[in-house]
C-alpha positions in Angstrom: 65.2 70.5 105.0 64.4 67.3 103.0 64.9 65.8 100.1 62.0 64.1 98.1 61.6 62.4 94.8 64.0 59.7 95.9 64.0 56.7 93.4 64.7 53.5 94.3 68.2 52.1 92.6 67.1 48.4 92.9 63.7 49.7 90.9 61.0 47.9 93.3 57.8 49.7 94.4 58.5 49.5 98.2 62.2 49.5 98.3 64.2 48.7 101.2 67.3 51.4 100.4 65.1 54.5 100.3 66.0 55.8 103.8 69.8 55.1 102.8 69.1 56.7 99.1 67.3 59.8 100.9 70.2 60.0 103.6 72.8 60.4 100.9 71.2 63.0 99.2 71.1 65.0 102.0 74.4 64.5 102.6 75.2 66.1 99.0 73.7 69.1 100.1 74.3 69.7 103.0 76.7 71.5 105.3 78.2 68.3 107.8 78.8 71.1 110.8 75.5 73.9 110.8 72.7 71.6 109.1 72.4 74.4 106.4 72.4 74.0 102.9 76.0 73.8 101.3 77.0 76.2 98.7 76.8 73.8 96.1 73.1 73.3 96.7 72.8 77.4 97.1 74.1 77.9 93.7 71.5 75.7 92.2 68.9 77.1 94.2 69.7 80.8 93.3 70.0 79.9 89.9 66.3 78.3 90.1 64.6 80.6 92.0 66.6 83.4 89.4 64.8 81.1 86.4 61.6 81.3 88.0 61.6 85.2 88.6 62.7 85.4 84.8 59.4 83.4 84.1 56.7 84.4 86.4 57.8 88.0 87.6 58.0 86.9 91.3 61.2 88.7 93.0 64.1 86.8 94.2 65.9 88.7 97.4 69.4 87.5 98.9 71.0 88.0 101.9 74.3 87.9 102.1 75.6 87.5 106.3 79.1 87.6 108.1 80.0 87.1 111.6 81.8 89.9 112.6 85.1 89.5 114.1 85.2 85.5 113.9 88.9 85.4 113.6 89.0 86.5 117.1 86.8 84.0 118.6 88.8 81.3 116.9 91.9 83.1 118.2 90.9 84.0 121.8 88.6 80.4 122.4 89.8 77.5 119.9 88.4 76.1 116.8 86.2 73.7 118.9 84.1 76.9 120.0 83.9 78.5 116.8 82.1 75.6 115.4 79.7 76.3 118.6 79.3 79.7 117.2 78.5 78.9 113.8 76.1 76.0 114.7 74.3 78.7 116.9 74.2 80.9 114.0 72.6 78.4 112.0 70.0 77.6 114.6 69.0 81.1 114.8 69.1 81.4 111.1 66.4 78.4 110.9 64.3 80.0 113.6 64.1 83.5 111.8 62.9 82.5 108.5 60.1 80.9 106.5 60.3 77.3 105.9 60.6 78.3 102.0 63.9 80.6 102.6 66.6 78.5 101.8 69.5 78.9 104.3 72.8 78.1 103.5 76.5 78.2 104.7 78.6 80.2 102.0 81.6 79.6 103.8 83.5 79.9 106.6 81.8 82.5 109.0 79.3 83.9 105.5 76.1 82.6 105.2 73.6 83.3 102.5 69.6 83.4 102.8 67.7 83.0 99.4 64.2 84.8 99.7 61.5 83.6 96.9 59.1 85.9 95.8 60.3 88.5 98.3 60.0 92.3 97.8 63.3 94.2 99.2 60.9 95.9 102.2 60.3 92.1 103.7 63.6 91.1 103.3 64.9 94.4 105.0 62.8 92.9 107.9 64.0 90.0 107.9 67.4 90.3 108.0 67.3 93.2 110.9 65.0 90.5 112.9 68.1 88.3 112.5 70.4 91.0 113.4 68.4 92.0 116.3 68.2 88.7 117.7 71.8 87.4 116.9 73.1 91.1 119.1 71.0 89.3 121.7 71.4 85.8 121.8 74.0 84.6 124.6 76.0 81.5 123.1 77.4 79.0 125.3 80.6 78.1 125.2 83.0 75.9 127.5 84.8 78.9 128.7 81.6 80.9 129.5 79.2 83.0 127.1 79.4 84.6 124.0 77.6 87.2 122.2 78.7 88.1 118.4 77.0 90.4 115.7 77.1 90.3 111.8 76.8 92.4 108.8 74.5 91.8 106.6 74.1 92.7 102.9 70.9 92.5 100.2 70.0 92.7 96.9 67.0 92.0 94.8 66.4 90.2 91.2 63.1 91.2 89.3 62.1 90.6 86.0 63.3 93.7 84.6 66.9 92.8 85.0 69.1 89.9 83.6 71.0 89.4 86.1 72.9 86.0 86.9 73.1 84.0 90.0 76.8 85.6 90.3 76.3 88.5 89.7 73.8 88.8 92.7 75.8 87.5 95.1 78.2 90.0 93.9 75.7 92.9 94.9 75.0 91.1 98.2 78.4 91.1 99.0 79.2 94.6 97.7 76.1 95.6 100.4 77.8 93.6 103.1 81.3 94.8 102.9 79.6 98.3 103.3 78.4 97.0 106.5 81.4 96.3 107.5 83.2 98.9 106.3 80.2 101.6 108.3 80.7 99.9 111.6 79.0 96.6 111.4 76.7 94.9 112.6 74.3 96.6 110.3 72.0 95.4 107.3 72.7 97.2 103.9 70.5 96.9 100.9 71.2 97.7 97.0 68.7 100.3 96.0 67.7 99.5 92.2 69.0 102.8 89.9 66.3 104.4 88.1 66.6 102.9 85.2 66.5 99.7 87.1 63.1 100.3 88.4 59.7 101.9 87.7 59.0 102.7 90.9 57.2 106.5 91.6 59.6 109.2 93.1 57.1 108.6 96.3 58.0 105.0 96.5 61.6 105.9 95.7 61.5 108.2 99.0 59.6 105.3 100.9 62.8 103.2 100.1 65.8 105.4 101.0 63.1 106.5 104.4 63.2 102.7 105.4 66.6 101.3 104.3 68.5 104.6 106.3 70.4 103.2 108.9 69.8 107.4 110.7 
């Protein structure tokens, strides 16, 4: 992550604060423990990348992520190794997406992914690449090692909908708590209703084939 288009506040050409003014910026936007993007700078983003669907016709996915069970690994090994967890999470979350995802901590144990110009099949892979390899990854803690899971949610904006930044997350997590609610550890995706989409009734089949969790 960076941030660019830093002016300088004492107005010379080369200018002696910009680290400091660059470093601060950051700091706005960021999440202090996991090095994500905080969810003040996600809601901006969404709301952006929403704008620019709205404009050019390029899709906006979201995925919506939990840890599952993260009250118990507060409970059973302190608050000190939760953080561990999390900033695990986040390192993971960094290595299994593009450079122009924009990854962000939500809250708590939820984090959200923002996909530009992503169809709902390439985020379905994306997100069960993240689940795969989160199931797998052993996390170190001081008291030995860890493995945890999460459920994931997604849903897609197009231009055919007005839809806001809100109300996506709100599908997201709809998706999610299904997760949950179906065992967890699982990625579930919001299927657009007819009369949200103009797909074929072959590409409707192609959907429900690759987003069954048989």
């Amino acid at each position: 992550m960076s941030v660019t288009n830093a002016s300088c506040p004492a107005g010379e050409s080369t200018c002696p604060y910009i680290g400091e003014v660059q470093e601060l910026r950051q700091q706005v936007i960021t999440d202090p423990l996991t090095g994500l993007f905080n969810v003040r700078h996600f809601r901006a983003s969404l709301d952006h990348e929403l704008e620019r669907t709205r404009r050019t016709g390029m899709v906006t996915a979201l995925i919506m992520i939990d840890l599952d069970h993260f009250k118990r690994i507060n409970d059973e090994y302190g608050h000190e190794n939760g953080n561990r967890v999390l900033e695990a999470v986040a390192e993971l979350l960094n290595q299994q997406t593009r450079r122009l995802d924009i990854c962000c901590r939500y809250g708590g144990e939820e984090f959200a992914v923002i996909l530009p110009s992503t169809e709902l099949m390439l985020a379905k892979q994306v997100a069960e690449r993240f689940r795969q390899a989160l199931e797998s990854m052993s996390i170190e803690l001081s008291e030995g090692h860890i493995q945890v899971t999460a459920s994931l949610g997604i849903a897609m904006a197009d231009q055919r909908q007005e839809i806001t930044g809100k109300a996506l997350v709100a599908l997201a997590d709809a998706c999610l708590y299904e997760s949950k609610s179906q065992g967890r550890n699982r990625v579930t995706v919001h299927l657009p209703k007819p009369s949200e989409s103009r797909v074929s009734a072959d590409e409707k089949d192609a959907l429900r084939n690759l987003f069954s969790n048989d």
